[in-house]
N, C-alpha and C positions, 0 to 999 in steps of 0.2 A: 763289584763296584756298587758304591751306594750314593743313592741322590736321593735328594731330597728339594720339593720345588711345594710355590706356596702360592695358593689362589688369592690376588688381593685385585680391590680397586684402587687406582692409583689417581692419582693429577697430575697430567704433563704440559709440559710450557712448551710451545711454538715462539718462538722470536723473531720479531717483522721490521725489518725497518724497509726506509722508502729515499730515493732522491726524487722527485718530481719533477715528472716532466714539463717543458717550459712552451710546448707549443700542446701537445698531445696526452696533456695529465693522466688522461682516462685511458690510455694501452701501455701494460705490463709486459716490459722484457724483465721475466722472474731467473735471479743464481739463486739454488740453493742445493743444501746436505744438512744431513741428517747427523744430530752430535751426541747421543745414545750409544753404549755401545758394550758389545761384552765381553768382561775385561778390563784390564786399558784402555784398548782400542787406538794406539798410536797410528797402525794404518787406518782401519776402520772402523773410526767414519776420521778420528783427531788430524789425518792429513790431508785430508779436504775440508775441514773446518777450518784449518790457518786459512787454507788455498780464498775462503767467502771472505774471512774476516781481514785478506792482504789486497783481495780485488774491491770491497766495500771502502777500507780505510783508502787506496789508492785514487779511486773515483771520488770518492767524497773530498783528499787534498786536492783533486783537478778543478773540483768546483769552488773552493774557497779561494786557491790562488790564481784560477785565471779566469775566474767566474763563468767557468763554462757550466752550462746547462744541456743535459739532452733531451729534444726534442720531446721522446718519450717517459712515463716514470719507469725509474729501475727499482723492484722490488728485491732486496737482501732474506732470506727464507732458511730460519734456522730448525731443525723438525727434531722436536722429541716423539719417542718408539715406535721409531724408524724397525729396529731390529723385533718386535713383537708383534709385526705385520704392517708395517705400512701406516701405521695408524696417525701419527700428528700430520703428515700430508695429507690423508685422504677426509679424516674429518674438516681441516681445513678448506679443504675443495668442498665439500660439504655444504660448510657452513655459508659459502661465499661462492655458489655454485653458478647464481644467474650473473653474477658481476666480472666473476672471471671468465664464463661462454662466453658473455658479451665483447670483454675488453681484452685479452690476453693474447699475445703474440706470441710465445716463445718462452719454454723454460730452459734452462740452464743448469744441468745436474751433475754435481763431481760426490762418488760415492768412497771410493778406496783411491786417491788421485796417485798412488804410486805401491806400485807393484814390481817396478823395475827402472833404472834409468836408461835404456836405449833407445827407444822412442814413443812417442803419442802414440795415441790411438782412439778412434769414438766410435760410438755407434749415434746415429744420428736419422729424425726423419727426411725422406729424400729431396725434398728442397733446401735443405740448408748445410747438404756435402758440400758445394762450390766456394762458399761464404767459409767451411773451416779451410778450405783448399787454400785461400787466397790469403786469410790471415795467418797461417802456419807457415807460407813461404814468406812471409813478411817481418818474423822474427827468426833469431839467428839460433842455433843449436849450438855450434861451437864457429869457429872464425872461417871454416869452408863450406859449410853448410847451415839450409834452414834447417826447420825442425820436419818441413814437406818431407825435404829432401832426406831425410834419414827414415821418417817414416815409411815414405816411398819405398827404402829401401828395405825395411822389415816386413812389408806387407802390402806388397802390390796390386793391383787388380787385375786381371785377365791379360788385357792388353798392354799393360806395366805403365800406362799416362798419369794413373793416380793412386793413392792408395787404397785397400778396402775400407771401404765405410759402411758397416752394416746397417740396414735401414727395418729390422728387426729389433726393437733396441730388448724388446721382452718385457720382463718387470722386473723382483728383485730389487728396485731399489724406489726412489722418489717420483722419478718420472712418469712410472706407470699410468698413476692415475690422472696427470694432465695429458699424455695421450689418449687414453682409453676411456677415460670419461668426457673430457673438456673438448676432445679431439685439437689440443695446444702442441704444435710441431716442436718434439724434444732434442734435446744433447745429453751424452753420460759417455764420460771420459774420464782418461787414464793415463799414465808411462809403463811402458809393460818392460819385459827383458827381451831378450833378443831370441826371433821366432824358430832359427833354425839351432839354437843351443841343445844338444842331444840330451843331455843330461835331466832340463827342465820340458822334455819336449810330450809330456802326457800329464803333468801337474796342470789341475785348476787353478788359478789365482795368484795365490803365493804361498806358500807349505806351513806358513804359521799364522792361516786365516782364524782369525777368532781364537787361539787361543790366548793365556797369561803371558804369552814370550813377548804380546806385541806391545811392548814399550818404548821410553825415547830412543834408548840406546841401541835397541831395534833399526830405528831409523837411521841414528845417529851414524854406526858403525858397517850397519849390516846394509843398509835397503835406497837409504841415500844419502851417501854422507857427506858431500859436499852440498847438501840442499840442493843440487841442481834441477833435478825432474819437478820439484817442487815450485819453483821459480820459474821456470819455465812454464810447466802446464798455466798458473797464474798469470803468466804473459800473454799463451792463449785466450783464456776465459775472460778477463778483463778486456782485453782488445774483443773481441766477439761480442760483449754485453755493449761495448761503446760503440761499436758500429752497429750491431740492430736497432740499438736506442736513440742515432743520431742521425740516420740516413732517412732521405728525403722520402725513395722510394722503397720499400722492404726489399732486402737482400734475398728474395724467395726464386727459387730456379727451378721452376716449374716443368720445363722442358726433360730437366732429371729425376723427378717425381715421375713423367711418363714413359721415361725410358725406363724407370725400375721397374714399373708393371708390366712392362711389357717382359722385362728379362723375369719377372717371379711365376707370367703364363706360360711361359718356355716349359721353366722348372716344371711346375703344377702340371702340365701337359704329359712330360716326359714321364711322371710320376704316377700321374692317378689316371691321364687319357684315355687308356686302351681298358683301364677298370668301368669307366665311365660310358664308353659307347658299349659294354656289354648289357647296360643298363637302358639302351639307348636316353644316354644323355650326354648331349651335344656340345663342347665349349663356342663353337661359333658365334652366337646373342654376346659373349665375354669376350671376343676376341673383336667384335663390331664395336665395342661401347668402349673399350682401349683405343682401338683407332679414331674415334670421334674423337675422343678426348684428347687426342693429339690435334689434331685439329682445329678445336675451340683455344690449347692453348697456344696454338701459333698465334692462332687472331688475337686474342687477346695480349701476346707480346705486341704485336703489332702495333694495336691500339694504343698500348702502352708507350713506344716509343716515339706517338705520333703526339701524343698530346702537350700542351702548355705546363710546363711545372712548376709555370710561376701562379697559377691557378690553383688555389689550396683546395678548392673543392674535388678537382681530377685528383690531384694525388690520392687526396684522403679516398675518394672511392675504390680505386683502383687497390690501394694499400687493401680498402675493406675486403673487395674478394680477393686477395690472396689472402689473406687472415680467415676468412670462412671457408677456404680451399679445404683444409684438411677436415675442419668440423665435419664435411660433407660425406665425409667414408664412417662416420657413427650411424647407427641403427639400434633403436630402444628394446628389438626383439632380439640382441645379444646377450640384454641386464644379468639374465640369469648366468652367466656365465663369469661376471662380476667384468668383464671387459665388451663395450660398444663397438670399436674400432672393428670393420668388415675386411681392410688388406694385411692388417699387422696387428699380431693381440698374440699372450705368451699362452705357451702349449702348453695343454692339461697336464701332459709327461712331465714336463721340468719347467716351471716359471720362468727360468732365469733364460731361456729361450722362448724365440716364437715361431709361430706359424706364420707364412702367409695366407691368404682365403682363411682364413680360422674357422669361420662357421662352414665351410664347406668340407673343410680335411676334418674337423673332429666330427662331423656327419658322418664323413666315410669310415675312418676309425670305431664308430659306432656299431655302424655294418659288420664292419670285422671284425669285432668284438663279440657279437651275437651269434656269430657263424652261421647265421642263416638270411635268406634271403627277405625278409620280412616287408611289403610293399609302403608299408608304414615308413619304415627308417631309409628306405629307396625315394621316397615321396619329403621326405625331410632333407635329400642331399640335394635334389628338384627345387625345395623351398630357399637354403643358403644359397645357392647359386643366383636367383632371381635377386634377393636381398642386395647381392654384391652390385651383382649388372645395374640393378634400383641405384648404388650408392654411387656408382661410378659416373653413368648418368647424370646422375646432380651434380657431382663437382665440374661435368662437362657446363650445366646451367650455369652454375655462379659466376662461371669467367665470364660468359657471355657480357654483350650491354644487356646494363638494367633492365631496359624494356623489350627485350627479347625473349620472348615467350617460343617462337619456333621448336 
């Protein structure tokens, strides 16, 4: 085989458009994908690029003909070399780093939007599973089912009530870096095939990722060919960007957010616990500051359903800390690692997954990498644990009232 590859500098365009918001200008519910690609790229990234440019044109005829306005502005976010690392989003964030900490609610990411037509699927951060829950059973899949409902059906959770919603969403594509840097609560979805198919049941992705096959007629013939999954997912995404953009109070379900740490200390327990008291180190301090945290977010439901909403100043507060909810799990002693994020950041092994605790499992993986017992890198799984317990702690603060300092 012979390749040949060439070091250049290049110039890439990011593409931005805005509808403005009409009470709340200054917070971003951001959709975007990345339209780079190699190859063709008819699934990736070119079928998620219709999916922006069907949910933008849609939104934008709602507002010319029925002169609706949402609440919030909705950013449109088109990313050149995306596939070369990341790079049109993350300079982007960059560049505009203290504007979107500040103001940013929520992005919106479709990277390959079809891989199959049987059902959705997302990974998503853990307050805003409930909010895809509610708009997937609110559009139809075919005339006896929603799209829940078929979901539900391809990939259940534990209990079989809803579907899995991985709350690792990893990196690998756009989102990354408004979780891991902005700490902005993400989406990154998809149509997959059907999970118990034998035949596709140890294939990644879809068998003609990346290469020249993937053309229209790819899509056309082979992958969706009645457009369906394509139309659909867009029915999603759209409806999702008009309800966070338009609702009074943030769609944020906080109480699922601590029910997931609580199930990822289970895991992490079951996993590294009995490594961890050989060390004598205790998860107890982490399993106190999980249950505070429940805690403070009951109150703060509480308060939430007590107050005036015709009071623009409650809302907007209340709105602010669940918007700085998630900032709260970022820590600047992660940077070197090129991800902030203390509960969910993608693993040093494979990007395209994550850890949960990051700083503390790739601590341990350290250890075990050394194969010896070194007090040094013992004293360093001692420091990411503290780090965690610190960040969890504070998102317990934010909910609080303002002036509770306790």
């Amino acid at each position: 085989m012979s390749v040949f590859s060439e070091k250049k500098i290049k110039k890439i365009h990011n593409v931005i458009s805005v509808i403005r918001g009409e009470i709340e200008p200054d917070r971003y519910v951001m959709v975007g994908n990345h339209r780079d690609s190699w190859t063709f790229g008819s699934i990736d990234p070119s079928s998620a690029t219709s999916v922006l440019l069907e949910v933008s044109r849609s939104l934008s005829e709602l507002r010319k003909n029925s002169n609706w306005l949402p609440k919030r502005s909705i950013l449109f976010l088109s990313w050149d070399a995306e596939e070369y690392g990341l790079i049109g989003s993350t300079e982007w964030v960059e560049e505009f780093y203290k504007k979107l900490t500040a103001n940013g609610i929520v992005y919106i990411n479709c990277d390959n939007a079809v891989q199959g037509t049987f059902s959705y699927e997302a990974k998503a951060s853990p307050q805003l599973h409930k909010l895809l829950v509610e708009v997937t059973k609110n559009i139809r899949y075919d005339d006896k089912l929603s799209i829940f409902d078929r979901w539900l059906e391809n990939n259940p959770n534990e209990d079989g009530t809803w579907p899995k919603i991985n709350s690792n969403l990893g990196s690998g594509s756009d989102h990354a870096v408004f979780l891991q840097r902005l700490g902005i609560p993400c989406i990154d979805q998809k149509f997959v095939r059907y999970k118990k198919e034998e035949k596709f049941k140890n294939i990644f992705g879809y068998p003609l990722y990346h290469t020249s096959y993937e053309t229209f007629e790819l899509v056309e013939r082979y992958m969706d060919p009645e457009f369906f999954a394509l139309t659909s997912i867009t029915k999603v995404i759209g409806e999702t960007t008009r309800v966070l953009s338009d609702s009074l109070i943030l769609p944020f379900d906080l109480e699922n957010y601590h029910k997931d740490i609580k199930n990822q200390i289970k895991l992490f327990d079951k996993q590294y616990g009995l490594r961890l008291n050989k060390f004598n180190i205790s998860l107890n301090n982490l399993a106190e500051s999980i249950e505070n945290l429940g805690k403070n977010v009951k109150n703060f439901n509480d308060r939430l359903n007590q107050i005036d909403k015709s009071k623009y100043h409650l809302v907007r507060q209340f709105n602010e800390q669940m918007k700085n909810f998630e900032r709260s799990f970022l820590d600047v002693y992660y940077l070197e690692t090129g991800s902030m994020h203390t509960l969910y950041a993608p693993s040093s092994m494979n990007k395209y997954v994550g850890n949960s605790f990051p700083g503390v499992v790739e601590s341990i993986i350290k250890l075990d990498d050394s194969q010896s017992f070194s007090e040094d890198l013992i004293e360093n799984i001692r420091v990411n644990l503290a780090i965690l317990i610190n960040s969890i702690q504070s998102a317990s603060h934010t909910l609080k009232d303002p002036a509770d300092f306790s």
